[in-house]
MIDOSE-1310 file (N, C-alpha, C; in nm, 2 decimals, decimal comma, always signed):
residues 80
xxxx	+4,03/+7,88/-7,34/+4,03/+7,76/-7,41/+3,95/+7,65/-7,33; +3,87/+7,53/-7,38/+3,78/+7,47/-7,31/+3,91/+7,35/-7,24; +3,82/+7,33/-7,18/+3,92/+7,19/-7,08/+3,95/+7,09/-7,18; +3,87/+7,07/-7,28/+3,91/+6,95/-7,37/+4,02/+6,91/-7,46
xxxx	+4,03/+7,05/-7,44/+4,18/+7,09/-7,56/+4,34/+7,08/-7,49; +4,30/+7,14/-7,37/+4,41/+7,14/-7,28/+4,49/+7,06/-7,28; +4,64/+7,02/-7,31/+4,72/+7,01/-7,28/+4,78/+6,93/-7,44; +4,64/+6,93/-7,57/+4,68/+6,86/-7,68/+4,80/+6,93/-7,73
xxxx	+4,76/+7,08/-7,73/+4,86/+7,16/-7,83/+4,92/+7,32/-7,76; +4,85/+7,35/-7,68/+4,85/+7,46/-7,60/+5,00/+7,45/-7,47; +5,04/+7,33/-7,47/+5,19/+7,33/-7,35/+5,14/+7,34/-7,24; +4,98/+7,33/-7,22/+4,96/+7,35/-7,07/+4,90/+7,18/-7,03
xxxx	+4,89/+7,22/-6,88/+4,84/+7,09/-6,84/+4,73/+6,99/-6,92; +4,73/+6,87/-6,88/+4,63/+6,82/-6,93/+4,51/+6,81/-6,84; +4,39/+6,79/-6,87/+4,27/+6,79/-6,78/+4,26/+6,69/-6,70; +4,23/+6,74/-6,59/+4,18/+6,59/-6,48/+4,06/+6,51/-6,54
xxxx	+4,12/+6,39/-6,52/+4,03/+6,26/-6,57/+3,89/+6,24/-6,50; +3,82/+6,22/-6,57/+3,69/+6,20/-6,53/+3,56/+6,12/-6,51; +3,69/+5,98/-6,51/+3,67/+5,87/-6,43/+3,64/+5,77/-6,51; +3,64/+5,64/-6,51/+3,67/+5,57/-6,56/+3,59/+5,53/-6,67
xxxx	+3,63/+5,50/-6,77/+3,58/+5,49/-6,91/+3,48/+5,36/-6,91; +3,36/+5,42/-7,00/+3,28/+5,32/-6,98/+3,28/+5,18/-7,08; +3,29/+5,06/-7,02/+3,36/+4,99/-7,12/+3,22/+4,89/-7,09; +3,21/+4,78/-7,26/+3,10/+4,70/-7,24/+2,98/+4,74/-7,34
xxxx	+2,92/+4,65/-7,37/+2,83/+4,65/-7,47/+2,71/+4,80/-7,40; +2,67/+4,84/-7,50/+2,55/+4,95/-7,50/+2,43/+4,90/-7,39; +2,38/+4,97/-7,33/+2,25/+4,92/-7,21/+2,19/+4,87/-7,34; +2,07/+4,79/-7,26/+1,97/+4,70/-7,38/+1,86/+4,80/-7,36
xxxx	+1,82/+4,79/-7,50/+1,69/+4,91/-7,51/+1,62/+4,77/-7,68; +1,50/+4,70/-7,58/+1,43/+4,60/-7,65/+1,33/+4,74/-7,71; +1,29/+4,84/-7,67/+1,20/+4,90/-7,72/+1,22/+4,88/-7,92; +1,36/+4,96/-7,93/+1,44/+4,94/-8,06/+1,41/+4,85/-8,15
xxxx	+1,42/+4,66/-8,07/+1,44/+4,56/-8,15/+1,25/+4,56/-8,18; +1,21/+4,59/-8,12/+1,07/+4,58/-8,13/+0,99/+4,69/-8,22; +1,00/+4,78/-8,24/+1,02/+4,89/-8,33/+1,09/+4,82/-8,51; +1,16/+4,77/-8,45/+1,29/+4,73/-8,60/+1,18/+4,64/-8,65
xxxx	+1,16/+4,53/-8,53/+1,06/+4,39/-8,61/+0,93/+4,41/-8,67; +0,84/+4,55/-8,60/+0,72/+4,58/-8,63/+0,71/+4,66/-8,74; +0,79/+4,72/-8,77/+0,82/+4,81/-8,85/+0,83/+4,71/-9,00; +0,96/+4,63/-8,99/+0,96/+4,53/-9,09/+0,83/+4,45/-9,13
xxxx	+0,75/+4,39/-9,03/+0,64/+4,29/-9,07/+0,53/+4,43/-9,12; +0,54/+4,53/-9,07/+0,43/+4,63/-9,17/+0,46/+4,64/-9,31; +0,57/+4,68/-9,33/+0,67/+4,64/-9,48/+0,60/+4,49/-9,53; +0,60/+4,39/-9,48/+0,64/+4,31/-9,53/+0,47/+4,26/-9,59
xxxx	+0,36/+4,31/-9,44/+0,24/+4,29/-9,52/+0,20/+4,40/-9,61; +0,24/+4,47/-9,67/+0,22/+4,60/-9,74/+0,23/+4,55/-9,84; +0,38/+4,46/-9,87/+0,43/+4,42/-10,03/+0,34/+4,31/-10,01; +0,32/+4,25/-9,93/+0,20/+4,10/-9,99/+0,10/+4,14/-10,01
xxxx	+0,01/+4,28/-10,00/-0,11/+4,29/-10,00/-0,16/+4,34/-10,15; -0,01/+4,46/-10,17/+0,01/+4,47/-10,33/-0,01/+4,37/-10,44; +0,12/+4,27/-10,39/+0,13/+4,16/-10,50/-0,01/+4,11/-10,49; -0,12/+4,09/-10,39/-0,18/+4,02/-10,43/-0,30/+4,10/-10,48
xxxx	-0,33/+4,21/-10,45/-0,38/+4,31/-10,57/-0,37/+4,30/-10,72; -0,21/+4,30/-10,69/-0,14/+4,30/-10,89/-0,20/+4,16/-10,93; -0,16/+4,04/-10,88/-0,22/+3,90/-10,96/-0,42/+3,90/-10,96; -0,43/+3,98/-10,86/-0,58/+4,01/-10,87/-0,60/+4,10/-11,01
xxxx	-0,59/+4,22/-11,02/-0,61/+4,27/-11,15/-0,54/+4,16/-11,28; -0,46/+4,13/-11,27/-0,40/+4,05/-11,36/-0,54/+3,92/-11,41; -0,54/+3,87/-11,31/-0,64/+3,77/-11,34/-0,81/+3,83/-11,41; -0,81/+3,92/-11,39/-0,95/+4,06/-11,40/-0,88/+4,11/-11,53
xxxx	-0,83/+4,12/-11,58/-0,81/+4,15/-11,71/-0,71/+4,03/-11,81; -0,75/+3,91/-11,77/-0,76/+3,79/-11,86/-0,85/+3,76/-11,87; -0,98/+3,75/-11,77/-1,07/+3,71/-11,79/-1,20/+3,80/-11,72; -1,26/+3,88/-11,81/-1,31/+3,98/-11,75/-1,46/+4,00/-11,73
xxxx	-1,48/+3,83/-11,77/-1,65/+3,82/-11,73/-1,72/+3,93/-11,78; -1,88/+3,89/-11,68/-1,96/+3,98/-11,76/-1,97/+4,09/-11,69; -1,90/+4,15/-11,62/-1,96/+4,20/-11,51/-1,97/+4,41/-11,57; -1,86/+4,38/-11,73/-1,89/+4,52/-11,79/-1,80/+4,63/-11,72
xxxx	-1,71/+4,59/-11,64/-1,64/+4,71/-11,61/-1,53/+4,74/-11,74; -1,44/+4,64/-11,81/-1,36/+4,63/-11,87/-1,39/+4,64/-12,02; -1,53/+4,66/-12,05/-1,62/+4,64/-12,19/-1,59/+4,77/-12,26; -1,61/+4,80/-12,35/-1,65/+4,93/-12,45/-1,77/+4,95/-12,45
xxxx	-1,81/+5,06/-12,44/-2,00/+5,06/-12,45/-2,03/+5,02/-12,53; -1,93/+5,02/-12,67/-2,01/+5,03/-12,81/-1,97/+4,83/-12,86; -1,92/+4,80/-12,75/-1,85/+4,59/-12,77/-1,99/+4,53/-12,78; -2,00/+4,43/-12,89/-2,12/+4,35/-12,91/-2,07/+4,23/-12,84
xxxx	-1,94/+4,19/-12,78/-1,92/+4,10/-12,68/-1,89/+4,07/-12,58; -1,87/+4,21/-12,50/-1,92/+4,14/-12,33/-2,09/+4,19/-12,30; -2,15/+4,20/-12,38/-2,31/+4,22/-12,33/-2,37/+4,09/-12,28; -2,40/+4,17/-12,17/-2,48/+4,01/-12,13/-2,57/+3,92/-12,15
């Protein structure tokens, strides 16, 4: 049986201790927070670059000038 178990349920000794327990906040690892924030502002310019895509088509298909992308070949009204 492994040392870990020893002495929970088995009636035998318990394991010698293996020194003092580590108490106190986690080491600092800035790598992480820096990763979290960069990660987020890529997110965050991704969704602005969208939205401003989407109001861009939006505005391109209210007003779709002459420029004939949005025309019917056969439309007698966006000819230029």
């Amino acid at each position: 049986m492994s040392p870990r178990y020893a002495g929970r349920h088995t009636g035998q000794a318990e394991a010698p201790d293996t020194g003092p327990a580590r108490t106190g906040p986690p080491p600092a690892r800035p790598w992480r927070k820096v990763a979290l924030w960069v990660g987020l502002a890529a997110c965050a310019a991704f969704t602005l670059y969208v939205l401003a895509s989407l109001f861009g088509l939006l505005h391109d298909l209210d007003h779709p000038g002459n420029d004939g992308w949005l025309c019917s070949p056969d439309s007698s009204t966006c000819r230029p």
